[in-house]
VEXDREN-2710 file (C-alpha; in Angstrom, 1 decimal):
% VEXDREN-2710
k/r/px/py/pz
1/UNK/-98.9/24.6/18.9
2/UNK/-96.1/25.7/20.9
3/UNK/-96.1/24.5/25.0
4/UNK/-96.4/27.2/27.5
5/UNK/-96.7/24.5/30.5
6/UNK/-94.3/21.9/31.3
7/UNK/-95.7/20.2/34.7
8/UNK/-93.6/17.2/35.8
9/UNK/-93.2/17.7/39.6
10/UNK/-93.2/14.5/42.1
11/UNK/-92.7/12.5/39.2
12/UNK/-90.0/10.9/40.4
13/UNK/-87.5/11.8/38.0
14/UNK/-83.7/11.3/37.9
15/UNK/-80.6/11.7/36.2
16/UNK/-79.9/15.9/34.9
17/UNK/-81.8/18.6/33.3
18/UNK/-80.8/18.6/29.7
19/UNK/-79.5/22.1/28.8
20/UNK/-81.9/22.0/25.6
21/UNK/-84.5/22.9/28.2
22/UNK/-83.3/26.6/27.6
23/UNK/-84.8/26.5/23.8
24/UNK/-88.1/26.5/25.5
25/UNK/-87.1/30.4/26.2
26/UNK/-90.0/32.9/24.7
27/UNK/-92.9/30.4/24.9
28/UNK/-92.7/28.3/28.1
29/UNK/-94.4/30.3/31.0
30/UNK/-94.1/27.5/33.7
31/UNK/-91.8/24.7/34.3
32/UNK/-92.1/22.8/37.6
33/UNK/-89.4/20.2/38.0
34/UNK/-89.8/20.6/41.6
35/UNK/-90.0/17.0/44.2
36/UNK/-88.1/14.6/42.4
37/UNK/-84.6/13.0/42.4
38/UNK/-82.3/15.7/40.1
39/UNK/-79.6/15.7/40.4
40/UNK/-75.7/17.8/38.8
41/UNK/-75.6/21.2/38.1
42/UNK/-78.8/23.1/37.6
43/UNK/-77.9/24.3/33.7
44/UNK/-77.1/28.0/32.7
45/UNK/-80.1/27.4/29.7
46/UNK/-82.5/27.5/32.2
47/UNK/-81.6/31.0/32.8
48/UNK/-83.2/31.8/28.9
49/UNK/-86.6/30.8/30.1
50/UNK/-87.4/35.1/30.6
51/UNK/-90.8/35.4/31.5
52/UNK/-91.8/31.9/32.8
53/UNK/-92.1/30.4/36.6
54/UNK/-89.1/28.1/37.5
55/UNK/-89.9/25.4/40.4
56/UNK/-86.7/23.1/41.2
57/UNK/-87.3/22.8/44.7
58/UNK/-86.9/19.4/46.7
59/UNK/-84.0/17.9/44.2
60/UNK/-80.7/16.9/45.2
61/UNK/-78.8/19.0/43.0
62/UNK/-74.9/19.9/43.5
63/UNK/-74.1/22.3/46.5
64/UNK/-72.7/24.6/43.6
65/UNK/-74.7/27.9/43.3
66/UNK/-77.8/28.8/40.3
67/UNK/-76.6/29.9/37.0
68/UNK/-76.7/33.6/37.2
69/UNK/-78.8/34.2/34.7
70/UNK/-81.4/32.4/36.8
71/UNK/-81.3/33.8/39.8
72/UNK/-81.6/37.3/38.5
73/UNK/-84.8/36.4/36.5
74/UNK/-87.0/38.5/38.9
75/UNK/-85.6/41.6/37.3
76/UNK/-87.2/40.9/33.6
77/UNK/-90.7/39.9/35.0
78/UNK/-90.1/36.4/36.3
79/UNK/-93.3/35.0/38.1
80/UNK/-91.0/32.9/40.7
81/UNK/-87.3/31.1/40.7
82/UNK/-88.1/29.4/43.9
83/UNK/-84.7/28.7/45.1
84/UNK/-84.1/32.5/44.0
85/UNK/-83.7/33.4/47.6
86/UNK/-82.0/30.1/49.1
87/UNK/-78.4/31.6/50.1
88/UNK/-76.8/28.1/48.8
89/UNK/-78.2/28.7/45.2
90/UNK/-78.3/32.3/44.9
91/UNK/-76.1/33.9/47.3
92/UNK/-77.7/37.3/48.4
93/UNK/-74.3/39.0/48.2
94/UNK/-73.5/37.8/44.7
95/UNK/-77.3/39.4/43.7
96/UNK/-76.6/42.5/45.2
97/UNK/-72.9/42.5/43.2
98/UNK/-75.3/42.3/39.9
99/UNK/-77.7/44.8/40.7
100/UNK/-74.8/47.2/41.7
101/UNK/-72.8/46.5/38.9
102/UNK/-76.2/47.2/36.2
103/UNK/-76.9/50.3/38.2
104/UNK/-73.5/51.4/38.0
105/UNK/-73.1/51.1/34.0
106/UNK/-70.7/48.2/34.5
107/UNK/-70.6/47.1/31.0
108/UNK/-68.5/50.8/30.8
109/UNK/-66.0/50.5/33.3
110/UNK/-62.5/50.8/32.9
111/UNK/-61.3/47.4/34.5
112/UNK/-64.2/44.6/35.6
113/UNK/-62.4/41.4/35.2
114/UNK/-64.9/38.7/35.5
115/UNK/-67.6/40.7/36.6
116/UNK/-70.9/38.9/34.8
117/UNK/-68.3/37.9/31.8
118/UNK/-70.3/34.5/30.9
119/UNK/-69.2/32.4/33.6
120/UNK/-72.7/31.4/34.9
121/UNK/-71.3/30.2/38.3
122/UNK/-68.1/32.2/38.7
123/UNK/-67.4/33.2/42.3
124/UNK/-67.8/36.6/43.0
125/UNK/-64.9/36.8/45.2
126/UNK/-62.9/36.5/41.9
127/UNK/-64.6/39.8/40.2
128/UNK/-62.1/42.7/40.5
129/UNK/-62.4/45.2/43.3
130/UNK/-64.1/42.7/45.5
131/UNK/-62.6/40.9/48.8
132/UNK/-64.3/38.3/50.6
133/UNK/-63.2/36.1/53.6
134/UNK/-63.5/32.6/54.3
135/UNK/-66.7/32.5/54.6
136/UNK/-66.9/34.3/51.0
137/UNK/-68.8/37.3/52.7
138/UNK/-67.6/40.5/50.4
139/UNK/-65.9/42.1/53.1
140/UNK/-64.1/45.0/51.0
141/UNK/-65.4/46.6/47.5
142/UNK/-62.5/49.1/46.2
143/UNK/-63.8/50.2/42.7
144/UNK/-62.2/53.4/42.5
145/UNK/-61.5/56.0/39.8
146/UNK/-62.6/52.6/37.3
147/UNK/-65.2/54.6/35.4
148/UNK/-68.5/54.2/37.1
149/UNK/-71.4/56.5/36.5
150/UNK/-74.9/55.6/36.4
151/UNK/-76.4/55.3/40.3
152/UNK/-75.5/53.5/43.5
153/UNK/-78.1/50.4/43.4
154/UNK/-79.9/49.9/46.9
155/UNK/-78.7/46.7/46.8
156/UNK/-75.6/47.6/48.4
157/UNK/-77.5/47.5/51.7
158/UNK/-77.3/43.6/51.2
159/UNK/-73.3/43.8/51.7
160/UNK/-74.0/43.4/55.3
161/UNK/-70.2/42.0/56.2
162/UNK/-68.4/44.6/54.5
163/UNK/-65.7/46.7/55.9
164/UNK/-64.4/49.2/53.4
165/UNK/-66.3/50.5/50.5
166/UNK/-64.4/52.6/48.3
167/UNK/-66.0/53.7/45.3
168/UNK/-63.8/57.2/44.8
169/UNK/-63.2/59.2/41.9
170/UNK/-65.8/57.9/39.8
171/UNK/-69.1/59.9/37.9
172/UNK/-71.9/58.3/40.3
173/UNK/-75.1/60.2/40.2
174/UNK/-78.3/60.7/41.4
175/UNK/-78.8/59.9/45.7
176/UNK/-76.9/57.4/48.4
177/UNK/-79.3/55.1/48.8
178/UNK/-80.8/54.7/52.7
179/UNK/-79.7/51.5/52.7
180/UNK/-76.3/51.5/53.0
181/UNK/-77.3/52.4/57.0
182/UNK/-77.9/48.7/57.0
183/UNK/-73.9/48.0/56.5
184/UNK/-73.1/47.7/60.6
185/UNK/-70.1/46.7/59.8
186/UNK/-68.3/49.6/57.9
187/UNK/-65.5/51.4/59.3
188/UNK/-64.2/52.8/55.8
189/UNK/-66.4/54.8/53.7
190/UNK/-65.0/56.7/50.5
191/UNK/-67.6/58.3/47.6
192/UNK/-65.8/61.4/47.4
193/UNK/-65.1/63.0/43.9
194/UNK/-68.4/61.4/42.5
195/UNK/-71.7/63.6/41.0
196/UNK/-73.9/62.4/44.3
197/UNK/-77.0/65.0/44.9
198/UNK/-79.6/66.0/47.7
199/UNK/-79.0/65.0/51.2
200/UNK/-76.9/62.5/52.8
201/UNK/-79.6/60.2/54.4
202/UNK/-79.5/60.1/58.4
203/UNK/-78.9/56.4/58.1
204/UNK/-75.4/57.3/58.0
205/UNK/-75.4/58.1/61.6
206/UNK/-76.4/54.4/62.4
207/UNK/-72.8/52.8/61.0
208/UNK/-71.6/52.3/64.3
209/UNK/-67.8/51.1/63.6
210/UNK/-67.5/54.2/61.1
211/UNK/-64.3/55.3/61.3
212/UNK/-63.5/57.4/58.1
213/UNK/-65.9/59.0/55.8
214/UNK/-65.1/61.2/52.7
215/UNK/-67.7/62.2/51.0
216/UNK/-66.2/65.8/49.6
217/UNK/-66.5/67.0/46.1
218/UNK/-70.3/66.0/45.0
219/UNK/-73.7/68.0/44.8
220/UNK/-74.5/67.3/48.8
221/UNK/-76.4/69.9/50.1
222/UNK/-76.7/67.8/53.4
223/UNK/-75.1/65.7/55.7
224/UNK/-76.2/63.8/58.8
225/UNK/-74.6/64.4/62.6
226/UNK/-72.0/61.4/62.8
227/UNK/-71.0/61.5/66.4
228/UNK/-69.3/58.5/66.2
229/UNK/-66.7/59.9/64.1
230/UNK/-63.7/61.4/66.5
231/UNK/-62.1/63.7/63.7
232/UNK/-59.5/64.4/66.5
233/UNK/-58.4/60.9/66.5
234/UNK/-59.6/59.9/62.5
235/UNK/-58.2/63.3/60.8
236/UNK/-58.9/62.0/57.1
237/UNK/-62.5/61.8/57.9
238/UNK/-63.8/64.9/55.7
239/UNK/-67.4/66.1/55.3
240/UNK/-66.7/68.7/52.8
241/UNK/-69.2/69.3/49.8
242/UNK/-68.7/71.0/46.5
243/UNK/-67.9/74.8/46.7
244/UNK/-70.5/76.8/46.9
245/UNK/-73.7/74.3/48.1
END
């Protein structure tokens, strides 16, 4: 007999979740926690429960963000984290750091100090390349010539306060996703020297504060009108593709 269900919810439970919880990981398909008195840190174990439905709402856990681990369940099948999209738990910008760093072969680049190194709830304004204000909003991502490849995730649309994204003199493929139109903020925009392909999307032409783009030396066949790029005043700005295309 092994227990798939594990259905405890306005049971007016206290104290912490044990971290043995995670050896419940392969057979457990539900565990609802939710409506009680929990408090601490929600444990990095519970991020080993692949495959089942994870209810911890209406606690009184730590303001200290989700393991990880947890959050990003929805990627391996996941029914529901519910507190997978509450901002204090499982900040959207440190999601969309994940997915861009899995799409981007991240386990092979040349320098990512304490990106996803085990640290469960490591700040993401500590991972290298990444600058965040105040308000830890990732305002800056400078991964250049560090060895990427693989794709640019779509995620990066979620980046919504960033200024300067500079991923240069790397071996990106495949398309820039539409997405990164949603970055209203960007006024510095390098992917030049990359394996990029097909056409730039037209969501480019919504980045208002644009101020510099380089996109030269990929497999563009295509690029959007910018108009609110003044090369006479911006001369770096460059729109060059590969020779020949």
């Amino acid at each position: 007999t092994v227990l798939e269900v594990l259905e405890l919810s306005s049971n007016v439970l206290s104290g912490q979740i044990p971290f043995q919880i995670g050896q419940l990981g392969g057979t457990l398909k539900r565990l609802d926690l939710s409506n009680n008195t929990l408090s601490g840190t929600i444990p990095s174990q519970i991020g080993q429960l692949q495959g089942a439905s994870v209810l911890l709402n209406g606690n009184g856990f730590d303001n200290k963000t989700a393991p990880l681990s947890l959050c990003m369940l929805h990627r391996v099948g996941v029914e529901a984290f519910d507190l997978a999209f509450d901002p204090k738990f499982c900040p959207i910008e440190r999601n969309a750091l994940s997915d861009f760093y899995d799409s981007a072969k991240g386990a092979e680049w040349t320098d990512r100090t304490n990106w996803l190194d085990g640290d469960e709830y490591a700040s993401y304004c500590d991972w290298t390349g990444v600058t965040c204000d105040d308000m830890n909003h990732v305002t800056k991502l400078d991964l250049s010539n560090n060895g990427l490849s693989g794709r640019l995730s779509e995620s990066i649309g979620d980046l919504t306060f960033i200024e300067v994204l500079d991923l240069s003199d790397n071996d990106i493929k495949g398309s820039i996703p539409t997405e990164i139109g949603l970055l209203s903020k960007l006024t510095y925009l390098r992917l030049s020297y990359n394996a990029f392909t097909g056409v730039a999307p037209e969501s480019l032409g919504e980045l208002a504060q644009l101020q510099l783009l380089q996109l030269q030396t990929n497999r563009i066949t295509k690029i959007p009108n910018i108009t609110q790029l003044d090369e006479s005043i911006y001369n770096n700005s460059t729109f060059v593709t590969d020779c020949g295309v």
